[in-house]
C-alpha positions in Angstrom: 8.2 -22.3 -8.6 6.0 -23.8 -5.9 4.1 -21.0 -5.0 0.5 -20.3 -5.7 -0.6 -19.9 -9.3 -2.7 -16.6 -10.0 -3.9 -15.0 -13.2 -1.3 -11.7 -13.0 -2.5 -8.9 -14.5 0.3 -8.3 -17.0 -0.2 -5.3 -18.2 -0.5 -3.1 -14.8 2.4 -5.5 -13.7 4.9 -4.1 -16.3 3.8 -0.3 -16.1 4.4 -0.9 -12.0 8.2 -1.7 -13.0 8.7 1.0 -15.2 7.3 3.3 -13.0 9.9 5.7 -10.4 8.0 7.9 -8.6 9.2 7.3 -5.1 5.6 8.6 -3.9 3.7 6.0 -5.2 4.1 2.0 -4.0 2.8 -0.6 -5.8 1.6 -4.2 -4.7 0.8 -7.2 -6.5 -2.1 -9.2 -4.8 -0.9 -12.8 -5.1 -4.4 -13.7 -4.2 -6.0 -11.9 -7.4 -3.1 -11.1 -9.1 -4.2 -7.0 -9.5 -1.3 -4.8 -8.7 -2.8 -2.4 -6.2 -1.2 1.4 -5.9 -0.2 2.7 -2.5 0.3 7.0 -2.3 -0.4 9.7 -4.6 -2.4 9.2 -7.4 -4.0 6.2 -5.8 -7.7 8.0 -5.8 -6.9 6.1 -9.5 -7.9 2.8 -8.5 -11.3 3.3 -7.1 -14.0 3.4 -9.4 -17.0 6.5 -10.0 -18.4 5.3 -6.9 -15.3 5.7 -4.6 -15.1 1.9 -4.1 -11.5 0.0 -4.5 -11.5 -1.5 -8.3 -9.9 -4.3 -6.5 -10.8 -6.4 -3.1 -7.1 -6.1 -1.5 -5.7 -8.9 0.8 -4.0 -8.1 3.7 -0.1 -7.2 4.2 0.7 -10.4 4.0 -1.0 -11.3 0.7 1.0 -8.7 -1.2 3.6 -8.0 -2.7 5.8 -5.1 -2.9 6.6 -4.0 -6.4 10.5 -3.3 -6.9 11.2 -0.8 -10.0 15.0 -0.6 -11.1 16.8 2.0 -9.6 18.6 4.3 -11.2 22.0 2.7 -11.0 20.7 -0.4 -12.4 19.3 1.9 -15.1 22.4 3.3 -15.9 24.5 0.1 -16.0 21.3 -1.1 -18.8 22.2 2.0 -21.0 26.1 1.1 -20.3 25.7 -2.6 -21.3 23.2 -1.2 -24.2 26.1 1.4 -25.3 28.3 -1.5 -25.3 26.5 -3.9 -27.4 27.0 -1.0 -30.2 23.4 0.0 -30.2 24.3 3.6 -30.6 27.0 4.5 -32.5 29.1 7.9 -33.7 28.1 11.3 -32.0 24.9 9.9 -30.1 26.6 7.4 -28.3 29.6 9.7 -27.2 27.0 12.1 -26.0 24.8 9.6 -24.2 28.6 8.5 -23.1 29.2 11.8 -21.7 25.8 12.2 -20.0 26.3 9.1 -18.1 29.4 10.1 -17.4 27.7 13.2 -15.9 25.2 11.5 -14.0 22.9 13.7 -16.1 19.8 11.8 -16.3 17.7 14.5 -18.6 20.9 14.6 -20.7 20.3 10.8 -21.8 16.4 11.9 -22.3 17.5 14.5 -24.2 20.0 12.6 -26.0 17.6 9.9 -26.6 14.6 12.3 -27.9 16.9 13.5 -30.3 17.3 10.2 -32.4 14.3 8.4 -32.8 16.0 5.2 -34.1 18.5 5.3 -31.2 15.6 6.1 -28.6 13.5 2.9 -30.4 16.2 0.4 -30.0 16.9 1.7 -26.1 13.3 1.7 -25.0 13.4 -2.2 -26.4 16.1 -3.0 -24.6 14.8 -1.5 -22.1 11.6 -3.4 -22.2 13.7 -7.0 -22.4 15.7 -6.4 -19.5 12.5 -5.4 -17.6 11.0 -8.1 -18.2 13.8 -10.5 -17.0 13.9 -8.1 -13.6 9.9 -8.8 -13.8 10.6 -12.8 -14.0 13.2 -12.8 -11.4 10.8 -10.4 -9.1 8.4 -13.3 -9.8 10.3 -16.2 -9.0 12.0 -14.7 -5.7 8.2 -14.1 -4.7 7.2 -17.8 -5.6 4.7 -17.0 -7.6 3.7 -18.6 -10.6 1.3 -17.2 -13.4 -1.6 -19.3 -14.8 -0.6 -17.9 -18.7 2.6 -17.2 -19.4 3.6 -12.9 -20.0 2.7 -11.8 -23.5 6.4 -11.4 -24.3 6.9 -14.7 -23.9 
């Protein structure tokens, strides 16, 4: 990469991919390398005070934080179904749910076998962090330390 290399807060970087609620945006300053939140629930990143935790840049400086969607989602639990993570009557019925389109169907699926819902949420976490290094690389920026999963 041959962009500008920040110190990226890792932490707030990974819970800005994993989260969907399509009323909150999140940025990451590629000046400071905070991720900023944009929407409801945003009062969250100004301290006791009311002032911003973080100084922001301008438009330009940021960069808009891209969670999966849910069809990307869905092919993950297809590809993870595949690789015989789940097996017997959980993975027909996480099958079937997907099948369905039902989304709290997996959830519910998945809350019912803890071993299952451990290996998912892993996967999960691996392929998020790929989408996390790709996000980075198509943004040209480049990290002073390397992601702790790394």
């Amino acid at each position: 990469m041959k962009g500008k290399q920040i110190r990226v807060d890792w932490d707030d970087l990974e819970a800005a991919f994993n989260n969907r609620n399509e009323e909150i945006t999140y940025y990451l300053d590629m000046i400071t390398g905070h991720v900023h939140i944009d929407g409801e629930g945003e009062e969250e990143a100004f301290d006791d005070d009311g002032e911003p935790q973080y100084q922001s840049g301008d438009a330009g400086t940021r960069a808009v934080v891209t969670p999966p969607t849910t069809d990307i989602l869905v092919d993950w639990m297809r590809e993870f179904l595949r690789q015989g993570q789940a097996q017997g009557e959980t993975a027909e019925r996480l099958t079937a749910a997907l099948d369905q389109k039902d989304v709290p169907g997996v959830r519910s699926v998945l809350n019912e076998d803890a071993e299952v819902r451990d290996l998912w949420y892993a996967f999960r976490a691996d392929r998020t962090q790929g989408l996390i290094r790709d996000w980075l690389a198509k943004h040209e920026i480049q990290p002073i330390e390397p992601a702790p999963w790394e």
